[in-house]
Structure formats: structure tokens, C-alpha cells
C-alpha positions as MATLAB code, in Angstrom:
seq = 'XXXXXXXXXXXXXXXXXXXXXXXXXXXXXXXXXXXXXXXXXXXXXXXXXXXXXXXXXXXXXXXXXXXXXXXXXXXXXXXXXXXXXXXXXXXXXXXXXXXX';
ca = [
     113.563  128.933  173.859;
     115.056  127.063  171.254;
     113.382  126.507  167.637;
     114.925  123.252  167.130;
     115.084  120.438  169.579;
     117.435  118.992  172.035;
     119.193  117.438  169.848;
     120.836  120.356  167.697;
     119.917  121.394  164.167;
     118.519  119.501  162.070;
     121.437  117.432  159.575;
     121.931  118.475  156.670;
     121.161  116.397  153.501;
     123.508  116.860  150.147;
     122.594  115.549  146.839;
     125.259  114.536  144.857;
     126.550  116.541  142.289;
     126.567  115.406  138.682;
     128.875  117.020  136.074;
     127.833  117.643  133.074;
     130.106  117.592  129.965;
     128.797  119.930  127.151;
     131.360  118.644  123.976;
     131.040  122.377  122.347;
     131.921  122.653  118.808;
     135.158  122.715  117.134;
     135.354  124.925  114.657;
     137.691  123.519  111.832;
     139.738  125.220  109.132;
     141.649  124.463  105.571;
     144.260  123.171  107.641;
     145.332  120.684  110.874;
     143.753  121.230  113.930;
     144.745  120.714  117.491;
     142.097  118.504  119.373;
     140.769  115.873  121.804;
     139.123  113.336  119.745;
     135.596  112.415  120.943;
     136.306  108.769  119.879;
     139.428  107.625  121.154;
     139.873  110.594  123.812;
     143.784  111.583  122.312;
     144.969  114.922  121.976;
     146.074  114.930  118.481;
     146.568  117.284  115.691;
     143.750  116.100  112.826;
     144.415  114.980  109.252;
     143.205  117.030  106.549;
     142.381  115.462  103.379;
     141.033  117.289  100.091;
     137.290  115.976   99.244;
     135.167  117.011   96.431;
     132.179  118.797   96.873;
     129.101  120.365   95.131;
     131.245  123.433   94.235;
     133.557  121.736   92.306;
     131.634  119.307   90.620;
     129.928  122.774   89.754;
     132.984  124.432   88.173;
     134.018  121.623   86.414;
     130.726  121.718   84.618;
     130.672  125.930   84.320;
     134.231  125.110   82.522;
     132.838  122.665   80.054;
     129.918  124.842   79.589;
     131.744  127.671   78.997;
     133.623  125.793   75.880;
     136.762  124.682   77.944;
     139.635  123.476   76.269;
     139.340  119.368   76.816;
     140.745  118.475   80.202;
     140.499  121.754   81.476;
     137.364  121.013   83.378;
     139.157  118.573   85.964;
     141.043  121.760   87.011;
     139.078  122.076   90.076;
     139.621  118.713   91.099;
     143.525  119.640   91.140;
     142.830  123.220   93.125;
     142.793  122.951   96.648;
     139.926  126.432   97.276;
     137.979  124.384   95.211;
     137.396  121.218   97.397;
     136.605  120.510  100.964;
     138.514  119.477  103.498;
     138.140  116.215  105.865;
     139.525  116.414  108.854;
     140.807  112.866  110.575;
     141.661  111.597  113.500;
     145.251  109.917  112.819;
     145.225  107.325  115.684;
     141.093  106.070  114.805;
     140.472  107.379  111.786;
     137.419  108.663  112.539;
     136.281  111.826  110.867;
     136.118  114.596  112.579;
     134.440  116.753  110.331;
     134.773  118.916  106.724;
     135.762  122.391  106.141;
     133.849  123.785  102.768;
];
């Protein structure tokens, strides 16, 4: 005897499947990075722009502290190590994110 009826086995149900799409982070450097853009989807290679940041605004006062000659504290607006970097998206513009 049989444990399922007449009929056959018993049909089988399938849910359907969602994907999930985990966007993991990109981990950016000092210079131009190869990536999909989360914006406008395009593989591109991002901008890279130098932005001031806390650090330098902090060596440019250390310098005039220090008794630095006049002008010599915008040096670390001119020195690339001393900045951050924005990256870009060159087709939206969109940033992508900073390296510090």
C-alpha cells in the first residue's frame, strides 16, 4: 500500500527566488579607481580631485605656530599627502567617496 493517493505525489510548490544585491564596499586609494558607479550603473575609472581636510588646515596652523616664514603656511595646501582625495564619477559627477 501506497502512502500517497491515486493520484501520484503530491506537486510540488516553489517559491520564487529573490536575489539579493549586497553593493560591498570599494575601497579607494590616492589615485583613479576602476568601478561600476552606483548612480549611473557605468564602468568607469573615477576622478580624483585634491580636497582639504582637518590635517591640513592643521599643518598650516603648526607652521604659523611654529614662526613660519610668511606664506609658508599654505604649503600644505600645495602638497598632495597633505590633502584628501575625492573620488568622481566622470559621466554623473557624483562622488564616490574621499581617500584621507
Amino acid at each position: 500500500m501506497s502512502q500517497y493517493p491515486a493520484q501520484g505525489p503530491p506537486p510540488i510548490t516553489t517559491q520564487p527566488q529573490s536575489i539579493t544585491v549586497i553593493n560591498a564596499p570599494v575601497i579607494l586609494g590616492p589615485g583613479p579607481q576602476a568601478m561600476t558607479c552606483p548612480v549611473c550603473h557605468a564602468q568607469i575609472m573615477t576622478d580624483v580631485s585634491d580636497k582639504a581636510i582637518p590635517k591640513t588646515h592643521g599643518f598650516a596652523i603648526l607652521i604659523c605656530c611654529l614662526g613660519g616664514v610668511l606664506g609658508c603656511c599654505l604649503f600644505p595646501y600645495c602638497i598632495s599627502s597633505c590633502q584628501g582625495q575625492e573620488h568622481a564619477c566622470p559621466n554623473c559627477r557624483h562622488t564616490l567617496g574621499f581617500y584621507k
